[in-house]
C-alpha positions in Angstrom: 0.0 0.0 0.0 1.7 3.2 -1.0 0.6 6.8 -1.9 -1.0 5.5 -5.3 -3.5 3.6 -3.3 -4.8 6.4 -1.4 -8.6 6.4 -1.7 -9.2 2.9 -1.6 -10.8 0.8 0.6 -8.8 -2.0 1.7 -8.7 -5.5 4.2 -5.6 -5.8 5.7 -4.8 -9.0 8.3 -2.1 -9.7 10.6 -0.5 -9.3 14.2 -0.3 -6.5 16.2 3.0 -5.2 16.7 2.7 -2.2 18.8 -0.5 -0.5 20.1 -0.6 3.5 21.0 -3.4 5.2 22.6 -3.4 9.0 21.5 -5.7 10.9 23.6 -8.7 8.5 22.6 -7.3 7.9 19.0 -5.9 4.6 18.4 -3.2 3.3 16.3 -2.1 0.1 15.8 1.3 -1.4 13.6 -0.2 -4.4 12.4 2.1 -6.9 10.9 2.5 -9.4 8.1 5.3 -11.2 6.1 5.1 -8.4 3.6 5.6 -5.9 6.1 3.3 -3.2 8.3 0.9 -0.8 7.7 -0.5 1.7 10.5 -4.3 1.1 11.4 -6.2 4.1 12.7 -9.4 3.4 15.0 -11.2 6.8 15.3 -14.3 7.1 18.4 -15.8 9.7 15.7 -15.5 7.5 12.5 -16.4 3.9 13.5 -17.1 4.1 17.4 -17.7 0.2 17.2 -14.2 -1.0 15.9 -12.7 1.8 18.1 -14.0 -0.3 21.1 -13.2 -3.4 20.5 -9.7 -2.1 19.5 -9.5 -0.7 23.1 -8.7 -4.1 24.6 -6.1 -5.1 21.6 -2.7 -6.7 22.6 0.3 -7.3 21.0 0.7 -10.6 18.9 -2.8 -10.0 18.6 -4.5 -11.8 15.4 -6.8 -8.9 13.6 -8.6 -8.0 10.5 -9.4 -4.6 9.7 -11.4 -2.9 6.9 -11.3 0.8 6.1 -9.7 3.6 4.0 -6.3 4.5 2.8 -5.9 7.6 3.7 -2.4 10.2 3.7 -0.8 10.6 6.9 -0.5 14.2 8.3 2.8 15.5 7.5 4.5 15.5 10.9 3.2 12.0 11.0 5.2 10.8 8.0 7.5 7.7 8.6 10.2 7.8 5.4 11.9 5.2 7.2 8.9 2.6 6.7 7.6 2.0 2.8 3.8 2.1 4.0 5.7 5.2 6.0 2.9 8.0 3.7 0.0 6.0 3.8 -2.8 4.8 6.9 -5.7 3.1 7.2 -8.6 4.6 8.7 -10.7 1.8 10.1 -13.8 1.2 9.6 -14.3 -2.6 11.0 -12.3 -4.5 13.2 -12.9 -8.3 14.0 -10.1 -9.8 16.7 -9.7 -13.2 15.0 -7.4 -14.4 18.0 -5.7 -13.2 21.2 -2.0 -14.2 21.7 0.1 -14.7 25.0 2.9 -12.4 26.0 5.4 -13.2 23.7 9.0 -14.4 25.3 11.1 -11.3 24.0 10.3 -8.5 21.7 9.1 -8.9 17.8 12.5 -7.0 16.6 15.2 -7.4 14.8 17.5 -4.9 17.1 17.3 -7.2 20.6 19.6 -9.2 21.8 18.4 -12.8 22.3 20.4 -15.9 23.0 19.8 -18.7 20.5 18.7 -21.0 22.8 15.5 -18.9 23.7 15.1 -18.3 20.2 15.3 -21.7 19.0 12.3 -22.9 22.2 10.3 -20.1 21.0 11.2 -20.5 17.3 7.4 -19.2 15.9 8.4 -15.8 17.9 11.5 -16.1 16.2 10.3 -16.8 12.7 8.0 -13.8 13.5 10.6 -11.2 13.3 11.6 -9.3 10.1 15.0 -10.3 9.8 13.8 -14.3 10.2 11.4 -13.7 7.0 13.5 -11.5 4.8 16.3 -15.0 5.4 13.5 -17.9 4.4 12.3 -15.2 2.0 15.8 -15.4 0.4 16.0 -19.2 0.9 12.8 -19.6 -0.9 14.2 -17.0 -3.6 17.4 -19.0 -3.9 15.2 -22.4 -4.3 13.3 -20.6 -7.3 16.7 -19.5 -9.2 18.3 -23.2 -8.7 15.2 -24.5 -9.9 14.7 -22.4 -12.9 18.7 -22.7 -13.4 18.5 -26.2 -13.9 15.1 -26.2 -16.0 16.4 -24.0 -18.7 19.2 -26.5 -19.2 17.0 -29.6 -19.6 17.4 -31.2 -16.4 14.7 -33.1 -14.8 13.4 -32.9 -11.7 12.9 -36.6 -10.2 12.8 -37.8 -6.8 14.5 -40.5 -5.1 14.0 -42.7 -2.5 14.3 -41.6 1.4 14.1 -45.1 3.0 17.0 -46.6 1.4 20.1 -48.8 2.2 22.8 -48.1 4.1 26.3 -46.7 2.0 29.5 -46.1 3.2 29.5 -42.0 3.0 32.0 -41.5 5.7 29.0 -40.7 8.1 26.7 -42.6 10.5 23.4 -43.7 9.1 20.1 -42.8 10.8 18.6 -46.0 10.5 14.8 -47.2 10.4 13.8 -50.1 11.6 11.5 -52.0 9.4 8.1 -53.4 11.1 7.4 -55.6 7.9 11.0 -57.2 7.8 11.6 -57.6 11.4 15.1 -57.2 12.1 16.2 -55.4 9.1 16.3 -51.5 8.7 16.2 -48.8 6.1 18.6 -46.1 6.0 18.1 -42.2 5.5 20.5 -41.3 2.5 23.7 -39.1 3.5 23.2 -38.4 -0.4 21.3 -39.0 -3.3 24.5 -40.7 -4.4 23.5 -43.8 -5.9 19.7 -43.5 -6.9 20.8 -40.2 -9.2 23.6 -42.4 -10.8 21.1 -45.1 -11.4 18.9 -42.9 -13.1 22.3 -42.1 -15.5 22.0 -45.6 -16.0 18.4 -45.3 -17.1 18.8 -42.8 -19.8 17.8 -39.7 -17.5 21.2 -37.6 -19.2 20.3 -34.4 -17.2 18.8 -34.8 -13.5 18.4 -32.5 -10.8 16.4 -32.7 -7.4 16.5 -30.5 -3.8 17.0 -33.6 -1.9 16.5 -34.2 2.1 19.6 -35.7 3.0 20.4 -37.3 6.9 23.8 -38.0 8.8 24.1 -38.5 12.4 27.4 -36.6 13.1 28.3 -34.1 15.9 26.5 -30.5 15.4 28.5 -27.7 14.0 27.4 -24.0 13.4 27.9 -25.2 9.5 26.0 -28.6 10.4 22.6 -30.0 10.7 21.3 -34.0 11.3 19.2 -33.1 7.8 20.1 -31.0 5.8 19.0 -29.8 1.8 21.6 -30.1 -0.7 20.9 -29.5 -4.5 21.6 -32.5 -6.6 22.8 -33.1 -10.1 23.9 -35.8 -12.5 24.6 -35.6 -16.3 25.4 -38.4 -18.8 27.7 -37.9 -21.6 30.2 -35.1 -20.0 33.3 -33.6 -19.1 34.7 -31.8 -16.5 34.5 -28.1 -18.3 30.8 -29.3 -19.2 29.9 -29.7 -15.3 32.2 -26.6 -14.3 30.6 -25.0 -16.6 27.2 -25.7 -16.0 27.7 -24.7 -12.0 29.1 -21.3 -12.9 25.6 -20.8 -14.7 23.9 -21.6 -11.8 25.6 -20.3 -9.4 25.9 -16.9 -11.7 22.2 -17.2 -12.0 21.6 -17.3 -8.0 23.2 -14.2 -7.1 21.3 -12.4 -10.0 17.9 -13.6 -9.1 18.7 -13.1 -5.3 21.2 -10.4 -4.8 20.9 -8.4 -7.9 25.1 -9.1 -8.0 26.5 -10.1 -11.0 29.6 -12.1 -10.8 32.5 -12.3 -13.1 33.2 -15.4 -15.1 34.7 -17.9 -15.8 35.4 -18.6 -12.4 39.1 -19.6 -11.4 40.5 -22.9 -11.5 42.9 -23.8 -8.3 44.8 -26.8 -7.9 44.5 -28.6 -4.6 47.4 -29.3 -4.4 48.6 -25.0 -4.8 45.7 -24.1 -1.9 47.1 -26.6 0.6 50.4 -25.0 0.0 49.5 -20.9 -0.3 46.2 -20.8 2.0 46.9 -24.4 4.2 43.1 -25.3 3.0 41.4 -26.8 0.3 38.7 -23.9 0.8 41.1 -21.6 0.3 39.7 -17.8 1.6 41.6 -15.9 -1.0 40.3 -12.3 -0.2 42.7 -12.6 2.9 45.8 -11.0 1.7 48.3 -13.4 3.8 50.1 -16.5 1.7 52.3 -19.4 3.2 55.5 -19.7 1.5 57.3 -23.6 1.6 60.3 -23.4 3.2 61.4 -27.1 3.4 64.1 -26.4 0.4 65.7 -23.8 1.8 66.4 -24.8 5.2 67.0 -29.1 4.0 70.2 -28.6 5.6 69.4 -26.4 8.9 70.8 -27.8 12.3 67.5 -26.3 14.3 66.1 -29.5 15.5 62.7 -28.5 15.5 63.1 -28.0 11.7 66.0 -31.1 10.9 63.4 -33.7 12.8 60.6 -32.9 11.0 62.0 -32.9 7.6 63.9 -35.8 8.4 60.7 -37.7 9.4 59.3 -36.8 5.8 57.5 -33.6 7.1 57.7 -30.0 5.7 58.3 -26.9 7.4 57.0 -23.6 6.1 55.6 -20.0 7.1 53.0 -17.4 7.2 54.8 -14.2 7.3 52.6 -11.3 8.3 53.4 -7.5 7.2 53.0 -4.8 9.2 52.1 -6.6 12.7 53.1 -4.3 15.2 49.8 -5.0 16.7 51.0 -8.6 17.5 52.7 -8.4 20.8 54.4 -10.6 22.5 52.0 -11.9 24.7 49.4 -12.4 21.3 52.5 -14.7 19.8 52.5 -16.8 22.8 48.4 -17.2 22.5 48.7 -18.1 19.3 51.1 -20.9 20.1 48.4 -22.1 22.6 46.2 -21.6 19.3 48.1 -23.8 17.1 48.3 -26.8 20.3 44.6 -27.0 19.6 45.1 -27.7 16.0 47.2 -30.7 16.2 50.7 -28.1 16.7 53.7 -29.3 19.0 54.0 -25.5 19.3 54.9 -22.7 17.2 58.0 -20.9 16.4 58.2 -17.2 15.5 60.6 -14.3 14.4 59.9 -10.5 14.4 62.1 -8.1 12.2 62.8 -5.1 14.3 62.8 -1.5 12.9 66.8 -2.0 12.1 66.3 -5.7 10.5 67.3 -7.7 13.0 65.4 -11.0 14.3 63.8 -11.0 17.6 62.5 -14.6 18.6 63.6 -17.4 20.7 65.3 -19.5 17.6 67.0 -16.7 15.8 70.5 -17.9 17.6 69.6 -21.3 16.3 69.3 -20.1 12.8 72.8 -19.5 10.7 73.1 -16.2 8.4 72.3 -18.0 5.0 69.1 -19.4 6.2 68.1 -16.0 7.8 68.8 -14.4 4.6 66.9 -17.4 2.6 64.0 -17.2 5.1 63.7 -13.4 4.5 64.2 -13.7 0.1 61.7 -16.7 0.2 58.6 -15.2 2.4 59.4 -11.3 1.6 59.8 -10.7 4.8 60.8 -6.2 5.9 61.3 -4.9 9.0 57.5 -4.6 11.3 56.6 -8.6 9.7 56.0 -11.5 11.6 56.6 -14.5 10.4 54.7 -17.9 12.4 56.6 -21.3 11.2 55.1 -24.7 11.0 57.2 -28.2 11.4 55.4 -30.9 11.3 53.9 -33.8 9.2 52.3 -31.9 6.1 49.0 -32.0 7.2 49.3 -31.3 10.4 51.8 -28.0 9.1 48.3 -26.7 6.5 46.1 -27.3 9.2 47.2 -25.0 11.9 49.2 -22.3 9.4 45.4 -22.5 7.5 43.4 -22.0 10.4 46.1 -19.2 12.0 46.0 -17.2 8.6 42.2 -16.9 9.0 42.2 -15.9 12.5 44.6 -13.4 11.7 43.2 -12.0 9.1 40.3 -11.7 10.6 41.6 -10.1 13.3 43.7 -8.1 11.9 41.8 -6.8 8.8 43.9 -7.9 6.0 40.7 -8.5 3.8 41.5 -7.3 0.3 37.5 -5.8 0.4 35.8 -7.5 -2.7 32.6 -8.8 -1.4 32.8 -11.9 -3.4 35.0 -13.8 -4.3 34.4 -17.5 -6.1 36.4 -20.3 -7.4 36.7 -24.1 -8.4 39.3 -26.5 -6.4 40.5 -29.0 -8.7 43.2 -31.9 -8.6 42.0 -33.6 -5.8 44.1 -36.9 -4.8 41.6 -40.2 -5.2 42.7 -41.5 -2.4 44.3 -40.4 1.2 45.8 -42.9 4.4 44.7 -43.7 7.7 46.4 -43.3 10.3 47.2 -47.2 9.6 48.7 -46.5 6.3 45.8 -48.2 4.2 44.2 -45.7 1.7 40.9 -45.3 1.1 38.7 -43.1 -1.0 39.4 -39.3 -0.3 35.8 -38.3 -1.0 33.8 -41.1 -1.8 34.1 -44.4 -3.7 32.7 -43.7 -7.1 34.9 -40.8 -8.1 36.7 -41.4 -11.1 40.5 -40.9 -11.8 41.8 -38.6 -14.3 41.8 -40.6 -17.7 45.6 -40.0 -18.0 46.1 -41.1 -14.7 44.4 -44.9 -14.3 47.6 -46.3 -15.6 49.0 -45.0 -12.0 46.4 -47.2 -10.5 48.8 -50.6 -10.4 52.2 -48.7 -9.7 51.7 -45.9 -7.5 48.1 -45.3 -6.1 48.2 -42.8 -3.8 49.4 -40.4 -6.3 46.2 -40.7 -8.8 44.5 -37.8 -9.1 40.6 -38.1 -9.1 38.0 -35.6 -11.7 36.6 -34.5 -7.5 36.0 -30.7 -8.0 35.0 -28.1 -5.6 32.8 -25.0 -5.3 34.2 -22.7 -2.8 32.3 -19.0 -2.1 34.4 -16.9 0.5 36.2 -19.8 2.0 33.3 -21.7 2.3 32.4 -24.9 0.7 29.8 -24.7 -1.4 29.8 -28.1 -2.9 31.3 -31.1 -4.8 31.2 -33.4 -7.6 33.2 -35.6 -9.7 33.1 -37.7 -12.5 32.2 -40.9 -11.7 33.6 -45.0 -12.1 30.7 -45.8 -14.8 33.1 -49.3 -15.9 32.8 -52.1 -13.5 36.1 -53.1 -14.0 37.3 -49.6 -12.8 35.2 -49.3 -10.0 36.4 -53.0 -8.8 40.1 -52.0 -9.2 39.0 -48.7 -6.9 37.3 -50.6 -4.2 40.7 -53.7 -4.6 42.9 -51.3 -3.4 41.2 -49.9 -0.4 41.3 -53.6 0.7 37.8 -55.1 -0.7 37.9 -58.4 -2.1 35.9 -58.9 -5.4 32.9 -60.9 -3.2 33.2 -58.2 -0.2 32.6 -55.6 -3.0 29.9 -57.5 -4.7 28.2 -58.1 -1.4 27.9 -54.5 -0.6 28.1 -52.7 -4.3 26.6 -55.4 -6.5 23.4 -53.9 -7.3 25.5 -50.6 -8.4 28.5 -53.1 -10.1 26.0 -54.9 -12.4 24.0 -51.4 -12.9 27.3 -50.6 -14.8 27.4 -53.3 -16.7 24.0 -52.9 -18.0 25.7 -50.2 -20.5 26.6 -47.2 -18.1 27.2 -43.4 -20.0 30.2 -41.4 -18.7 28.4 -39.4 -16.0 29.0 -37.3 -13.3 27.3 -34.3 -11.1 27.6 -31.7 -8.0 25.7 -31.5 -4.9 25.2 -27.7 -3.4 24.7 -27.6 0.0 21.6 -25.7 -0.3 21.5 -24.8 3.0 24.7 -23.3 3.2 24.6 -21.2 -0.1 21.2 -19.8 1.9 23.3 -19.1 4.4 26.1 -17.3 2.2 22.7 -14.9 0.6 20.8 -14.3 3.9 23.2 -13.7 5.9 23.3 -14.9 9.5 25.4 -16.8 12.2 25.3 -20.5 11.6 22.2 -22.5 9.7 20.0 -22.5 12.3 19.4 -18.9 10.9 18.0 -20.0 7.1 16.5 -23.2 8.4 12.7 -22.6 10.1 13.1 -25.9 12.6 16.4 -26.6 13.5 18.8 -28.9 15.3 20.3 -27.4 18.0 24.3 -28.4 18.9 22.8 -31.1 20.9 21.0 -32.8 18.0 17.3 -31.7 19.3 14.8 -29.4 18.1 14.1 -27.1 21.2 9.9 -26.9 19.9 9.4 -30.0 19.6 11.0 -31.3 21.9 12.6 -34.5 20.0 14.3 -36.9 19.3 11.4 -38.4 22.1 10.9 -41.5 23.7 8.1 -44.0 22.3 5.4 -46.8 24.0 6.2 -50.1 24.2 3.7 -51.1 21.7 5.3 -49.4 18.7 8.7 -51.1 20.0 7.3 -54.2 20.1 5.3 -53.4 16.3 8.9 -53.1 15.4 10.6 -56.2 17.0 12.8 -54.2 19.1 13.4 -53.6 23.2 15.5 -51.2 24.8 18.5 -52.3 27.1 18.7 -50.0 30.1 
């Protein structure tokens, strides 16, 4: 309702979010998703609704008929889109009362999660709640339409399905009909959409429910949405290229951003090294540099041990940190403990160039001098080393280079900032020293690369690709096994025999048999590109009923316990 309505007689229903009595003259904010319009109840103009309006509430449920009429001038509210315009009621009918809500309709208080989340329809009744499902449901429209004008179908698969080995626990269902076996909630869409490859479906697409019982994370939720694609007959450029249009597509529809393509290319292999992650924040203007060459020959034991033990040792130097202080190095030394660090070494370059740390005297002129030509380093850096086993060395310089640049503000201040992760390894080792798959087990290899397969498996690189939005995973896909014999050699060397891998892949081993296309697809986490548009702290923000960090939704009240007679429907007792 704006200023070209005025005149009109309108109905207008929602909740009251403030009431003012003005020397017998009412006014009432009344509220709906698409925002509030000021009500007017008059003694003079409709004595009737101005009584009943009298006894009205907050939260209160209301429909009112009446007039638009223009606002006085001192009444104006240019801060409110319906700020020009009133209504000047004629009728009122209270179509419910409410309770005292638990905390304020607003956007501006303060209120900790965990009383949001108990009172989550108070919580989805605030303005910044709605604008963040508005966008989720925005986002849901673009994906959809994204995928429609490039001939994908839309088909759903099954959500009581079989167990996989996704490198999550199941959630499991027990069956009543087959009493003592159970369904399981798919971690993914995995299978069924490569089936339907199979089929002859070339182009599929579907905003699948997907379920893993893991430990809660602000970035994790016991079910989540993902969007889910497959293609038959394609290449890695043809999928890469396809998630640039949707994703290019998304922030258009939802943003009104357009971003620039084509989107870059990184090589895992490059992020681990520069940003210590394989979700590499780039806009952070702080690189590692590999120092492992340069210091093969030092006699600082922290640094001779771990390159003797096959580890690396490398650094983060950081310009212009006269705002680290001594006491902040040693924190961050606790900081890097946490991550998996024995500790953390350090050197400051004073005003006049010279080192200040506790291993400078360890360290001889040359590899001072290397050190410095190697990681640019001027007097006012800081520069954090890392010894250790290699992952163990990306992990904590990775996770110190984003608290620092947090921290400190080295943000090079694009808002955006998108890119691919490619050249993923196939497979990786446990802590045993087997290898198994690195994401899952129906990526393919590299086509240059199967020969390596025989002679030297842990160096195969796999067609695994990532979507990464401001450091943040957005997604990944691959190109998938779609020969058996392929797919058997995979599963062979992470230690299944041919029957163990034909008692627990047959069904998809002899789908590929039955004349399998090259396929292979992507899976946004929906929720987490929501997240990325809207705005917020953690999921529980785009999501209307979530899981809190102990696994339970705080409205509901579940998970719940159940009667005896639906355990004993299902064949089952609990041990106490």
């Amino acid at each position: 309702m704006r200023a070209g309505d005025i005149g009109e007689t309108v109905t207008v229903c929602g909740w009251v979010r403030t009431r003012r009595d003005h020397g017998g003259v009412i006014f009432v904010d009344l509220r709906d998703r698409s925002g509030i319009v000021q009500v007017v109840f008059k003694p003079d103009t409709a004595p009737e609704a101005h009584e009943r309006a009298q006894a009205i509430r907050n939260e209160w449920v209301l429909v009112a008929r009446g007039r638009l009429e223009r606002r006085e001038n001192d009444a104006v509210n240019p801060n409110l889109p319906t700020g020009e315009v009133e209504v000047l009621a004629e009728e009122l009918r209270i179509l419910n009362t409410a309770t005292t809500p638990p905390f304020e309709i607003e956007d501006e208080v303060v209120i900790d999660e965990a009383v949001r989340l108990e009172h989550r329809i108070h919580d989805l009744r605030r303005p910044v709640m709605q604008r963040r499902l508005r966008t989720r449901h925005d986002l849901a429209q673009s994906l959809r339409a994204a995928c429609c004008e490039r001939g994908l179908i839309e088909i759903e698969t099954p959500v009581l399905a079989r167990a996989t080995p996704e490198g999550a626990r199941d959630f499991l269902v027990p069956s009543r009909v087959h009493p003592g076996s159970f369904y399981a909630l798919p971690q993914s869409p995995q299978i069924m959409k490569q089936m339907l490859m199979v089929a002859g479906f070339d182009g599929y697409f579907q905003l699948a429910r997907c379920f893993r019982d893991e430990d809660q994370r602000a970035d994790r939720q016991l079910e989540f949405t993902q969007l889910d694609l497959e293609l038959s007959f394609v290449g890695m450029d043809d999928v890469l290229e396809l998630l640039e249009h949707i994703t290019v597509r998304a922030f258009r529809d939802v943003l009104g951003v357009e971003l620039a393509r084509p989107f870059d290319r990184l090589d895992y292999r490059e992020a681990m090294l520069r940003y210590g992650s394989d979700k590499p924040e780039r806009r952070i203007e702080l690189e590692i540099v590999e120092l492992s060459d340069v210091l093969a020959t030092s006699d600082f034991k922290v640094f001779s041990a771990a390159l003797a033990s096959g580890g690396v040792v490398r650094g983060l130097p950081i310009p212009e940190a006269d705002a680290l202080t001594r006491g902040d190095l040693d924190r961050l030394a606790e900081t890097a403990k946490t991550f998996g660090a024995k500790g953390l070494a350090w050197v400051r370059v004073a005003a006049d160039g010279s080192w200040q740390s506790p291993i400078a005297k360890f360290l001889t002129d040359d590899e001072r001098s290397n050190i410095s030509e190697r990681a640019g380093l001027q007097p006012g850096h800081v520069i954090l080393f890392g010894a250790d086993r290699e992952k163990v060395v990306c992990e904590v310089l990775g996770r110190l280079r984003l608290e620092l640049g947090a921290r400190l503000d080295r943000y090079d201040g694009r808002p955006w900032d998108t890119h691919f992760v490619v050249g993923f390894p196939l497979f990786e080792q446990t802590d045993d020293g087997k290898l198994t798959y690195m994401h899952m087990p129906f990526v393919a290899p590299l086509e240059n690369e199967i020969d390596k397969l025989d002679t030297n498996p842990a160096e195969v690189i796999a067609t695994h690709y990532d979507l990464v939005l401001n450091g943040v995973e957005l997604g990944s896909g691959s190109l998938r096994n779609h020969r058996s014999d392929l797919q058997l050699r995979i599963l062979a060397i992470m230690g299944y025999s041919e029957q163990e891998a034909r008692d627990r892949f047959g069904f998809m081993l002899d789908a590929l048999d039955a004349g399998a296309p090259p396929h292979g697809g992507f899976a946004f986490g929906f929720d987490r590109f929501a997240l990325m548009l809207a705005g917020g702290q953690s999921l529980r923000d785009v999501i209307a009923f979530p899981k809190t960090q102990r696994a339970q939704d705080s409205f509901t009240r579940s998970p719940s316990r159940v009667d005896a007679a639906q355990l004993r429907e299902l064949g089952l007792r609990l041990r106490e």
